[in-house]
N, C-alpha and C positions, 0 to 999 in steps of 0.2 A: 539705938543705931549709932555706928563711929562716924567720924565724919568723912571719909574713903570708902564708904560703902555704898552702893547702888539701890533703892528703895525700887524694887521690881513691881507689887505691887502701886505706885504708884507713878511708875512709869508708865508713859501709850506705848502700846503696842510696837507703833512706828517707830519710836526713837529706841527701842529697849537692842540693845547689841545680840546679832545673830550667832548663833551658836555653832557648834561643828555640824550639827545633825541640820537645822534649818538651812545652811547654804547647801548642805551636801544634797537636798530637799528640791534645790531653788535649782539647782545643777541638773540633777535628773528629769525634772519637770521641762528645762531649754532643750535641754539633748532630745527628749523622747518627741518633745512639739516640732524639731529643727527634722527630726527623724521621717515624723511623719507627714510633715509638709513633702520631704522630699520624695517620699513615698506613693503619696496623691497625686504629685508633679511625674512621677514614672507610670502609676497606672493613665491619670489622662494622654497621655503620650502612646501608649500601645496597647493600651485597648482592641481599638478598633482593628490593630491589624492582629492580634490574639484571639479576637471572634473569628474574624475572617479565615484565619487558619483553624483552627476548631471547627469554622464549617466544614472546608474542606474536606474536613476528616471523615465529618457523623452526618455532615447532609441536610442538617437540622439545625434552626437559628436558635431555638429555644433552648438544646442540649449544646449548641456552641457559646452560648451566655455562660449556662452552668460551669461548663468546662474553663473557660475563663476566669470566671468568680473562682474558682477551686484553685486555678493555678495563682491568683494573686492572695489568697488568703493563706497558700503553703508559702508563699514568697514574703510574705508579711512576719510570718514566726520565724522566718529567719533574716532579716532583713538588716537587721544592725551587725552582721555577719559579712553579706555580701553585696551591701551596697552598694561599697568600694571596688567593686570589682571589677576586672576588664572589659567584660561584657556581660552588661543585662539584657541586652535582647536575645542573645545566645541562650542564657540562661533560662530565660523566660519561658524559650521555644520548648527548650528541652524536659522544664517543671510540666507544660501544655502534652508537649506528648507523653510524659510519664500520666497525667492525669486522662487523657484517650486511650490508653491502652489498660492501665485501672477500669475506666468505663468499661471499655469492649468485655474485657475478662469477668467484669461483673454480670452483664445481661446477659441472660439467657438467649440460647439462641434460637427460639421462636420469635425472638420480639422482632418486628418487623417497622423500622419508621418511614413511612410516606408523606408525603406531602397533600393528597387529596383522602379525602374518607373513603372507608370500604363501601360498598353496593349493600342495601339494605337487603331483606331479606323480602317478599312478596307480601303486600297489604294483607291483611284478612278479611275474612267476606266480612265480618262484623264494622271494620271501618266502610266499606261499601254502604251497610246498612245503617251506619250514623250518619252518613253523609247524605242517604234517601231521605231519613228522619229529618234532620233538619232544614233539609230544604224544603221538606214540605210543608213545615211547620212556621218556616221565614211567610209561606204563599198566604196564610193567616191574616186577619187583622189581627191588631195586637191585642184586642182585648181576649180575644178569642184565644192567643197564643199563652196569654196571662192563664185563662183556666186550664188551658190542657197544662200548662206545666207545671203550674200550684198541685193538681188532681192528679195527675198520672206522675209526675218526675218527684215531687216532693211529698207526694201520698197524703194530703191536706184531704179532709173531708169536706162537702160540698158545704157546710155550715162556715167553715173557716173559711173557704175562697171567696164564699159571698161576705163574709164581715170583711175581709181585705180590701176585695176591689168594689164596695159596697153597693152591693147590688144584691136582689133577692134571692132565695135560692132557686125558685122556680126557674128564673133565669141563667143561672150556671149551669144547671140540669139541662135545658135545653141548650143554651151553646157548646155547651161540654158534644152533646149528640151529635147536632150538626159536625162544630171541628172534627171529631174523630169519623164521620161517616166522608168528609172531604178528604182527610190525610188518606182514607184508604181508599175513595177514586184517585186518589194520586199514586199511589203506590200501587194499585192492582191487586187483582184476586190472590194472586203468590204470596203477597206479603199479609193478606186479611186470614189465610189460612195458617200461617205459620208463628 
């Protein structure tokens, strides 16, 4: 090595002289942070009234979010363009309607947004008949309500409900008869027939 020459390898990092590419580096990275700061500083700032007008529009806070997010992410890719410019709120409004009027043209138009849910359609007799079912099966004790639902709902045979709830089988057999001759004075001859 001459003695004017720079040992790069044993240079730090830190001290080693930056290059055209590394400041050009160090440049872009201030500009883009300085950019985006300002940026953050514009969406806090008009937010709220960019929803606000996006409701107006769609009626809808969830689809006036949307339409705000859409208009500040179209405003972001261009943004070191027209920062600078006269008016950003002008602009903003203008990006917010072009993005409600993209919406509109996009849905179909059945699509209907409300604020309360539609009317269900009429129970079926079968929710009537769970709902007889269990409440007559609540009027139980619980041991009782253990065998009917072990034997009837989980289709256990009377061997396995007596090793569960340990008790003999004679005894399941017999509460099993009972419970079920109770849930059908509960429920009536209608339901014993059907």
């Amino acid at each position: 090595m001459t003695s004017g020459q720079i040992d790069v390898r044993a240079t730090p990092i830190a001290e080693r002289p930056a290059g055209p590419l590394a400041r050009w580096s160090a440049a872009r990275r201030r500009e883009r942070s300085t950019r985006d700061e300002d940026f953050s500083a514009f969406v806090a700032a008009t937010a709220p009234r960019l929803r606000r007008t996006a409701y107006l529009m769609c009626r809808d806070w969830h689809l006036a979010q949307d339409l705000a997010q859409i208009t500040f992410t179209r405003m972001y890719a261009s943004w070191a363009r027209i920062r600078h410019a006269a008016n950003l709120d002008a602009y903003s409004r203008r990006v917010l309607m072009n993005a409600v009027f993209d919406q509109r043209s996009r849905r179909s138009g059945t699509e209907v947004v409300c604020a309360d849910l539609p009317e269900r359609p009429e129970p079926a007799a079968t929710t009537d008949l769970h709902v007889a079912l269990m409440t007559a099966l609540a009027t139980l004790p619980i041991r009782d309500q253990a065998i009917v639902v072990l034997r009837h709902w989980e289709d256990q045979s009377v061997a396995t409900v007596a090793q569960i709830l340990r008790i003999s089988v004679s005894a399941v057999k017999m509460r099993d008869a009972r419970a079920l001759s109770r849930i059908r004075a509960l429920l009536g001859e209608d339901f014993a027939g059907s």
